[in-house]
N, C-alpha and C positions, 0 to 999 in steps of 0.2 A: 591321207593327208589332203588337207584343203587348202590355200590361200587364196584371197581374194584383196584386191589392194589397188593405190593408185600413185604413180610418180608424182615426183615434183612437178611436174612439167600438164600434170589433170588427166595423161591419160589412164585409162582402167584396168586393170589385168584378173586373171583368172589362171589357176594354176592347179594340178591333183597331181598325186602319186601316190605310190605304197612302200611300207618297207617291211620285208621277210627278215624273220631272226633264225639262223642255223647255231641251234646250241651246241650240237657236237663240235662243230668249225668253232665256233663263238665269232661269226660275221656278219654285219646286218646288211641286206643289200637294199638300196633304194632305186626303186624307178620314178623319175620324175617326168609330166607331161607341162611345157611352160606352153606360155599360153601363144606362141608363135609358130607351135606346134614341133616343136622339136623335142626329141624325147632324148633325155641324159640315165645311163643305167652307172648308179656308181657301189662297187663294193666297197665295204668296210669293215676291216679290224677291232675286235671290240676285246681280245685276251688279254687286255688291260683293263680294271677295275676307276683308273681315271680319266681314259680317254677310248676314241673311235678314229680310225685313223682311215680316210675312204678315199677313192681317186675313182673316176667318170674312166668309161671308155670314148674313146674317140668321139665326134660327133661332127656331120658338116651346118655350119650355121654359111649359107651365101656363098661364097667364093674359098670362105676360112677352115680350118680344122681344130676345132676346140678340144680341151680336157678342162675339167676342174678336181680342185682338192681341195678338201674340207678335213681341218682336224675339232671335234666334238671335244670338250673338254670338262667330264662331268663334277658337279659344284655341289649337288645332294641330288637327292631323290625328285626336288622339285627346278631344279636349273642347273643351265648348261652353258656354257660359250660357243661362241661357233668361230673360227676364222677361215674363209675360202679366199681361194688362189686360182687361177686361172694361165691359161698356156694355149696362144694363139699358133696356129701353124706349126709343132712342134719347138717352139722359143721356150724361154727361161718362167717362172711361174711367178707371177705379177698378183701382188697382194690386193683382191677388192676390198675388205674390210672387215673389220670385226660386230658380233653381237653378241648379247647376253638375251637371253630366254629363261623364263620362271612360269610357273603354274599360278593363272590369278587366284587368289585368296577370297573364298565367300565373305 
């Protein structure tokens, strides 16, 4: 996985990762590198046919200890929703926001 992207604000970012699928498990795990260099490893539950259900292991950003959760919510073959959540220093998990992803069309 690639992104490449820029805030609102003009600055620029740069971001990889991968994600392994265990079909015996049926769990897809992803490791992400963002581009601040912090690396988030999150498993996910795929034994559901509609959805991926994944949570980060810990990570320290600064001073803070982050987790994130993301639930996949699949829509066909060609899109997906995403909504992630986030949980600073062990606290309550605070919705960042949702998206929709689709495969472009030639």
């Amino acid at each position: 996985m690639r992104t490449e992207g820029q805030t609102d604000a003009g600055s620029t970012y740069k971001e990889s990762g991968t994600a392994a699928w265990d079909d015996a498990q049926k769990t897809l795990t992803f490791r992400e590198q963002l581009s601040n260099g912090v690396e988030i490893v999150s498993a996910g539950d795929w034994s559901s046919p509609l959805s991926i259900r994944s949570g980060s292991q810990p990570v320290r950003a600064g001073n803070e200890t982050i987790r994130v959760r993301r639930t996949y919510l699949i829509i066909s073959a060609q899109s997906f929703t995403l909504a992630e959540e986030v949980s600073v220093d062990g606290g309550s998990f605070q919705r960042l926001g949702n998206a929709t992803f689709s495969k472009a069309q030639p």
